[in-house]
C-alpha positions as CSV (number, residue, x, y, z in Angstrom):
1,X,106.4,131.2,115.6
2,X,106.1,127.4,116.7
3,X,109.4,125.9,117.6
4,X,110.6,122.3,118.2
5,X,113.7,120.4,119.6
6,X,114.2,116.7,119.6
7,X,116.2,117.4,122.3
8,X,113.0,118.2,124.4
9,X,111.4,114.8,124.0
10,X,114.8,113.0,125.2
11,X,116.5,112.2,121.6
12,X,119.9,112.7,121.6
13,X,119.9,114.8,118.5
14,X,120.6,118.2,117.9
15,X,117.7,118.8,115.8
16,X,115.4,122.5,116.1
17,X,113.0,123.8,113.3
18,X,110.8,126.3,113.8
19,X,108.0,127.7,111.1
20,X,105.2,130.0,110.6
21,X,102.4,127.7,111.7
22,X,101.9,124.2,113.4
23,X,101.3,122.6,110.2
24,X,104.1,123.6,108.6
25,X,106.0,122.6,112.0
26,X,104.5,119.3,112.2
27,X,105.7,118.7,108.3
28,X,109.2,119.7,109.1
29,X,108.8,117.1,112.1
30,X,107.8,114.4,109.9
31,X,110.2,115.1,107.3
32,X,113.2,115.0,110.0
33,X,111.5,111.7,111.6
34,X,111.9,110.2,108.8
35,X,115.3,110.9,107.5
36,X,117.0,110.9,111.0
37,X,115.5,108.2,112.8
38,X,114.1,106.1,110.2
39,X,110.3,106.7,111.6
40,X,108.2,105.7,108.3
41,X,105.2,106.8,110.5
42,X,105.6,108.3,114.2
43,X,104.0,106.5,117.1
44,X,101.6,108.4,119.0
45,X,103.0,108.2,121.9
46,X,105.6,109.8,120.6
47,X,103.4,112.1,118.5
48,X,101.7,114.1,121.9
49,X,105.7,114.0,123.8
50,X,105.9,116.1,120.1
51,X,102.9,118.2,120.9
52,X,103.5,119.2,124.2
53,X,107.1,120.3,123.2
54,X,106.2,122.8,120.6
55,X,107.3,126.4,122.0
56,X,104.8,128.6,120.9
């Protein structure tokens, strides 16, 4: 089950999520993005630091 922490891109946020597939992941990302850190879009920069910390 994919995993993610803000923490593990250098946020200082407490945020984890985990789901049954990346898509569903990467929704919950975007969602949190959004609400938390007022990211209407996320930069892709910051989009692959996302990508290489998903825990598999």
């Amino acid at each position: 089950m994919p995993s993610f922490k803000c923490s593990d891109i250098g946020m200082k946020c407490g945020f984890e999520t985990s789901a049954g597939s990346q898509d569903e992941l990467m929704k919950r990302i975007a969602e949190h993005a959004r609400e938390a850190h007022g990211m209407t879009t996320i930069p892709d920069d910051v989009l692959e630091q996302v990508k290489k910390a998903i825990r598999p």
